[in-house]
C-alpha positions in Angstrom: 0.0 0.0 0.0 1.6 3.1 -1.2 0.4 6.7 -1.1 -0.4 8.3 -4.3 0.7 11.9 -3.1 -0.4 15.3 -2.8 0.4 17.1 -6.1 -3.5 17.2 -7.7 -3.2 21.1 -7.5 -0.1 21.3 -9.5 0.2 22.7 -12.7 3.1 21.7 -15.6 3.2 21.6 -19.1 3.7 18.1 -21.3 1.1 16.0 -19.1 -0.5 13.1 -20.9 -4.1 15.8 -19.9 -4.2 18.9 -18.4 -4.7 18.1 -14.7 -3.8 14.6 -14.8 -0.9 12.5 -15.2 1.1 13.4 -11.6 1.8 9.9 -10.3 5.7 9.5 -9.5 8.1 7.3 -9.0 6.5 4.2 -7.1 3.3 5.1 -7.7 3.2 4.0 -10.8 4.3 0.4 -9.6 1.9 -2.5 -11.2 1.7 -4.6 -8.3 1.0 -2.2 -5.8 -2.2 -0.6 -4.5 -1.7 3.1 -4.7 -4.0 5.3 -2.3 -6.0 8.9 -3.3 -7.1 11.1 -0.8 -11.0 11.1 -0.4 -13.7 13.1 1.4 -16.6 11.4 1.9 -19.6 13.2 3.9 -21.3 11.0 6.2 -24.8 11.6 7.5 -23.9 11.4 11.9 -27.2 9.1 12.6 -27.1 6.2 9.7 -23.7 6.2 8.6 -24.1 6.4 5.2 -22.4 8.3 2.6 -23.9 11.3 1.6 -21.4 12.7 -0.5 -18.5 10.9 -2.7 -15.8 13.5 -3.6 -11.8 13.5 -4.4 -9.9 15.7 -2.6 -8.5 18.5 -5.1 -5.0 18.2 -3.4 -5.0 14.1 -4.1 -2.2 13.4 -7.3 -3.8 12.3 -10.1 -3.0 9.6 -12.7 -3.1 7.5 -15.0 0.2 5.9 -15.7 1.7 6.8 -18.9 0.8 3.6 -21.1 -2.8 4.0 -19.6 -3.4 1.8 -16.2 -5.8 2.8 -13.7 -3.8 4.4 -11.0 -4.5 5.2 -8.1 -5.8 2.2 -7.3 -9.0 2.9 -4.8 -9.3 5.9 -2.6 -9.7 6.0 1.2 -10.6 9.0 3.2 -8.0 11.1 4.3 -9.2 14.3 4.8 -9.6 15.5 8.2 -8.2 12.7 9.5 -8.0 12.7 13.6 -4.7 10.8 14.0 -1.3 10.5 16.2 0.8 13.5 16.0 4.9 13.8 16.8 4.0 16.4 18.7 4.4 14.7 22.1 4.4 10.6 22.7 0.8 10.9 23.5 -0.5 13.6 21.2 -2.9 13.8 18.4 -3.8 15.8 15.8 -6.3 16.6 12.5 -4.5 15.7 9.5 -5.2 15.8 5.8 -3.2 14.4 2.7 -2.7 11.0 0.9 -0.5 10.0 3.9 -4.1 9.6 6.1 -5.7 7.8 3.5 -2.8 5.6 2.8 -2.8 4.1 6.3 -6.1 4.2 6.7 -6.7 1.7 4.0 -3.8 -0.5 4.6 -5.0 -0.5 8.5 -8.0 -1.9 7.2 -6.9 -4.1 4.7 -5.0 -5.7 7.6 -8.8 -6.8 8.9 -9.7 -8.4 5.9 -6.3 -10.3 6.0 -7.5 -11.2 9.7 -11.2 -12.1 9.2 -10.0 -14.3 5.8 -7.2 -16.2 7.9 -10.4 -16.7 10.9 -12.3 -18.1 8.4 -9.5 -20.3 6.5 -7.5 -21.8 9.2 -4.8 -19.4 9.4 -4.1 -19.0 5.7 -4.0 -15.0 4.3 -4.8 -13.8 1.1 -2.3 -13.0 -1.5 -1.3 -9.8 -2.7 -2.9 -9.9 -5.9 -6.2 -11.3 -3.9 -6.3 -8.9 -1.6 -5.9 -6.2 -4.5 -8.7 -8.1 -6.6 -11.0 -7.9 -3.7 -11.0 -4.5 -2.5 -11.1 -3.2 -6.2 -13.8 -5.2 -6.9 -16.0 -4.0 -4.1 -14.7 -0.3 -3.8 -17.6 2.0 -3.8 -17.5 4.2 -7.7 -17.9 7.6 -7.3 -21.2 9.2 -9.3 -19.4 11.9 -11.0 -17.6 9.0 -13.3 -19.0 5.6 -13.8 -16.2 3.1 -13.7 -12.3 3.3 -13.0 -11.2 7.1 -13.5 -8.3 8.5 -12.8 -9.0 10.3 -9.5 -10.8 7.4 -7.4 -9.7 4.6 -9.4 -11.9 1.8 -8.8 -13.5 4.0 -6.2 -13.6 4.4 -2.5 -12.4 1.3 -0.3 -15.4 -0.6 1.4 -14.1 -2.9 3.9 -17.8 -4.2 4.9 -18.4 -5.1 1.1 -15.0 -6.8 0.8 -15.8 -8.9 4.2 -19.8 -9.7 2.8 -17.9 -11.1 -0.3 -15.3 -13.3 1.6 -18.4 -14.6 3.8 -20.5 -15.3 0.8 -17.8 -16.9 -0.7 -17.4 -19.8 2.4 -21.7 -19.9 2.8 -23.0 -23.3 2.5 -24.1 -22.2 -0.7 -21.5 -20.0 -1.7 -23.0 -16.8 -3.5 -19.4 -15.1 -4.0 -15.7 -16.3 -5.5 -12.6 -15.6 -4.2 -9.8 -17.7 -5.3 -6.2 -18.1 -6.1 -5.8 -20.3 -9.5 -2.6 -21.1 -11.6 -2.7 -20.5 -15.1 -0.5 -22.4 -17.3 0.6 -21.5 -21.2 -1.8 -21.7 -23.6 -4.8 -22.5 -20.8 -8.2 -21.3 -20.6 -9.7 -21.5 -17.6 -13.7 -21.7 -17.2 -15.7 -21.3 -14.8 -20.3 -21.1 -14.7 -22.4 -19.0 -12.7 -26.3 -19.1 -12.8 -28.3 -15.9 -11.9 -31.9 -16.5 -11.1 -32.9 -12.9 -9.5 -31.4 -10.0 -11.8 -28.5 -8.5 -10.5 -24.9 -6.9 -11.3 -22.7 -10.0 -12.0 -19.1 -9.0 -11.5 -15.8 -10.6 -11.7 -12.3 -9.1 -11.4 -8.7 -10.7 -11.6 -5.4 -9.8 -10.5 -1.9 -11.3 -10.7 1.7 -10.1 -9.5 3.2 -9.8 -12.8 6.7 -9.7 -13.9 8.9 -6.5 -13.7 8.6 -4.7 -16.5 11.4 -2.8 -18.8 11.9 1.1 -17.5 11.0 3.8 -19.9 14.3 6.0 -19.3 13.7 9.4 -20.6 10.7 8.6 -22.7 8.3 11.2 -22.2 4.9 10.0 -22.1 5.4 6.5 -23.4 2.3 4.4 -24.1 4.3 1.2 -24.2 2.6 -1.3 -21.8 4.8 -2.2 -18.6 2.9 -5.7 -18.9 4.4 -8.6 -19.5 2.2 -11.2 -19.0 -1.2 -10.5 -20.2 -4.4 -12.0 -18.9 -7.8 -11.7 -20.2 -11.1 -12.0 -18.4 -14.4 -12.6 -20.2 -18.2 -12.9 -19.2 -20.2 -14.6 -22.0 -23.5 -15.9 -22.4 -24.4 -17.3 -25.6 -23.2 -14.8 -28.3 -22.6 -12.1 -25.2 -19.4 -11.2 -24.3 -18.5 -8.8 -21.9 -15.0 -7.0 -21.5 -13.6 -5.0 -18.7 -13.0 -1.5 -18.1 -10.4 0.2 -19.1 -8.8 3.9 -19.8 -9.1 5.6 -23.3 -5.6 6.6 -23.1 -6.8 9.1 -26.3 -9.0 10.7 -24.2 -8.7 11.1 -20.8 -11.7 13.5 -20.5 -14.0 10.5 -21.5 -15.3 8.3 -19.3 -14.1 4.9 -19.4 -15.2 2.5 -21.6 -14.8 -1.6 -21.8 -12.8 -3.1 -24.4 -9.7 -5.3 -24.5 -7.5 -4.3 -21.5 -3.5 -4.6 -22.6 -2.1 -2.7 -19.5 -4.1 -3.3 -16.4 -2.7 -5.9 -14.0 -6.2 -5.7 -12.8 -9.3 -6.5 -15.0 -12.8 -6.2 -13.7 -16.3 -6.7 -15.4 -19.4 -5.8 -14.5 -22.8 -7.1 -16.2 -26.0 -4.8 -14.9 -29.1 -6.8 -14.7 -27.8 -10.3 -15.6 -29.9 -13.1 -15.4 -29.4 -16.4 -16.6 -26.1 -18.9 -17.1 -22.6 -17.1 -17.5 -19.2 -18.5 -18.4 -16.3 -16.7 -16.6 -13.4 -17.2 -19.0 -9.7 -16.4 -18.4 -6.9 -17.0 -20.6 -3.9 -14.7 -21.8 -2.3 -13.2 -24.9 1.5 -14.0 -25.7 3.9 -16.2 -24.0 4.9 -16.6 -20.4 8.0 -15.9 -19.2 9.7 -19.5 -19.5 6.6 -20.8 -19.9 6.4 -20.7 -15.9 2.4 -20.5 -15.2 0.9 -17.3 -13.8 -0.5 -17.4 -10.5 -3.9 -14.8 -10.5 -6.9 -14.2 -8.1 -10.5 -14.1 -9.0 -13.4 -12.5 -7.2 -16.7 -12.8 -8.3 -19.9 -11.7 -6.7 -23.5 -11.5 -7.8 -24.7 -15.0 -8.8 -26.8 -17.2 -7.4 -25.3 -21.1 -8.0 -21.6 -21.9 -8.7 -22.1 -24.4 -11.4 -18.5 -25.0 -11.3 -16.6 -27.5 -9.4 -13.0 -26.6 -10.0 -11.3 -27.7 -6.2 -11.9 -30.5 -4.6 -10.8 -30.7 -0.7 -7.0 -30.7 0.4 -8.2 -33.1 2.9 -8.7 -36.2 0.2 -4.7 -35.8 -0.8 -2.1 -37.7 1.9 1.4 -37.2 0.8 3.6 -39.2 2.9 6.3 -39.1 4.2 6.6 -35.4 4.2 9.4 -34.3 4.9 11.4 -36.9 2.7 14.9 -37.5 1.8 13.7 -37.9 -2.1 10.5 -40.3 -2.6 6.6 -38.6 -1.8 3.8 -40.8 -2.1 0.6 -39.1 -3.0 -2.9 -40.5 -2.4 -6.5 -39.5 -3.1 -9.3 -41.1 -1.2 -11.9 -39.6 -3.7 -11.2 -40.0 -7.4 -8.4 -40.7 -9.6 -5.2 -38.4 -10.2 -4.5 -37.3 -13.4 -1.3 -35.1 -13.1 1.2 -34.2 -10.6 3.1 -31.2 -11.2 6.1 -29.9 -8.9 6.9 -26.5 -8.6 9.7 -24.9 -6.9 9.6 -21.6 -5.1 10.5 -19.3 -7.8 7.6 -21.0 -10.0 9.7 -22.8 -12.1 7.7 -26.3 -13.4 10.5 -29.0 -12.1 8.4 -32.2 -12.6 5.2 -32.8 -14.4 3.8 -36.1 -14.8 0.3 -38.0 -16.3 -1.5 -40.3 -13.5 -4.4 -42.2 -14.0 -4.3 -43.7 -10.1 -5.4 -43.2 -6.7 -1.7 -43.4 -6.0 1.5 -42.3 -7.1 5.0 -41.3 -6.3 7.7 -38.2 -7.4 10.7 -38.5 -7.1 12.9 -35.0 -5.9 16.4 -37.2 -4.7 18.0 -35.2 -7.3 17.0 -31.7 -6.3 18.3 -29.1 -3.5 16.8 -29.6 -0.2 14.0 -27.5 0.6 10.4 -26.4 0.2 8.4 -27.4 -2.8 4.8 -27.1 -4.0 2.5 -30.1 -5.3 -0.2 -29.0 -7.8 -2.3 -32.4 -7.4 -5.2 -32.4 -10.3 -7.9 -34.9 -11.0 -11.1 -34.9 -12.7 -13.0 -32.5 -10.2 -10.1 -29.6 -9.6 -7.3 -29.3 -8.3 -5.4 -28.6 -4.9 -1.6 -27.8 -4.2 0.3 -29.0 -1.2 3.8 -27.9 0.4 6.6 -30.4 0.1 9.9 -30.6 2.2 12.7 -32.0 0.8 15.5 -33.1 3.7 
């Protein structure tokens, strides 16, 4: 969580728009979550929001090849906070450095109430960056990403309803950590009985990109690898959002998004069966699979079944000088695939067993992760290697 500064009432020459474009240095970063400076009126009895505004003093962006940056907003104007005054004083504050802890503060409780709810286990990065940009709260004045808000103004409640919809009996809600290999598309069906906004975002961690030195204003992407998400139903397809780099006075539109490490879509009034499709343009970097995160909310049956429980795989014994046996009580294995921490594919072998074996003798000691698939999903499992 970075700050995304307090330049918006600057004024240069050579911007990619006039009043824009005053994101520096790490604030332009693709795998962060960059922070404006919002002020929000709420009404004293209900605690609603009665007024949705950006702070004129907040930077503005985009980045030059056109992402959505900042990221979300958080209020941080008139901000009663700790001063350096005196050990024990405090003080009103206003700026992009109120909003910026503010927001990662709370982004800490989601971490929290996700690990209560999944034994201990936190959210990535990119899933934690997925979720709160998929629920932020868009201002009026611009529908969609812009380059003021971004995605809007965090809403920590919204992000927590999604994570318990998403563990319900009945889940009602997505959140999930997938791997996507070269050349894969990955699927996945929703059913909505009672109209409502269907909406699904990604995110990944991508690969550093190559600096533009010098180069003013340069619309060359910083993505390297370049997922695509998709809602279709029958000859529908629906695209994310995205900037119109040629027009930053324009709202955004949806189209093919090249640059954004994050890609929502949102469908008003769906009804019916949707496909969720992801899948990528290009190569991967060694043709080492992309980790991504997807959040969906806003359907009403999951007619996917994509994991199957952790708790049907044994791998024993574990730790293990070389030799891992790996079971499934429930259905047959049809691949094994090792991974080693930096991503790389080490081993990757066809199954068609309740049992099998790798064999890691040859390789470094240390930790390892098993991607176990079968005919229901998949599941991925930490191996130590004495």
């Amino acid at each position: 969580v970075t700050s995304a500064g307090n330049s918006g009432t600057d004024n240069y020459s050579n911007g990619l728009y006039p009043g824009l474009d005053k994101l520096t240095g790490e604030k332009n970063a693709k795998n962060n979550l960059v922070i404006a400076n919002a002020n929000p009126t709420v009404h004293p009895i209900t605690g609603n929001i009665t007024s949705l505004i950006i702070n004129s003093s907040s930077s503005q962006g985009p980045t030059d090849d056109g992402r959505i940056k900042p990221d979300i907003a958080a209020d941080g104007t008139n901000v009663n906070s700790t001063s350096n005054v005196t050990t024990t004083s405090y003080d009103t504050a206003t700026g992009t450095s109120m909003a910026s802890p503010s927001a990662a503060g709370s982004i800490l409780l989601l971490q929290q109430h996700f690990s209560n709810v999944h034994n201990a286990t936190f959210m990535k990065a990119a899933t934690l960056k997925a979720l709160v940009c998929h629920t932020a709260l868009d201002d009026t004045n611009l529908v969609g990403p812009d380059p003021y808000f971004g995605w809007g103004l965090l809403d920590v409640r919204e992000s927590a309803i999604v994570i318990n919809k998403s563990i319900a009996p009945t889940p009602t809600a997505l959140v999930k950590e997938l791997t996507l290999s070269s050349g894969q598309t990955q699927i996945f069906t929703v059913s909505v009985s009672n109209p409502q906004k269907l909406v699904a975002t990604i995110s990944w961690t991508d690969r550093p990109g190559s600096a533009q030195n010098n180069a003013l204003n340069s619309a060359t992407p910083a993505l390297k690898h370049n997922l695509d998400l998709r809602i279709k139903k029958g000859t529908e397809v629906n695209l994310p959002w995205k900037l119109q780099l040629s027009d930053l006075s324009a709202p955004a539109i949806k189209g093919d998004n090249n640059v954004d490490t994050v890609e929502k879509i949102e469908v008003d009034n769906a009804s019916g069966t949707y496909t969720i499709e992801i899948s990528h343009k290009g190569n991967f970097f060694l043709g080492i699979p992309q980790n991504y995160s997807l959040i969906v909310s806003g359907f009403d049956q999951n007619l996917s079944n994509t994991d199957f429980s952790p708790n049907f795989v044994s791998v024993y014994p574990n730790p293990s000088t070389g030799i891992f046996t790996i079971t499934n009580s429930e259905e047959l294995i049809n691949e094994l695939t090792i991974y080693d921490l930096q991503g790389r594919m080490i081993i990757n072998k066809s199954v068609n067993n309740l049992e099998s074996t790798v064999d890691l003798s040859s390789y470094n000691s240390g930790v390892y992760i098993l991607e176990v698939v079968s005919q229901y999903g998949k599941s991925k499992h930490k191996l130590i290697k004495n």
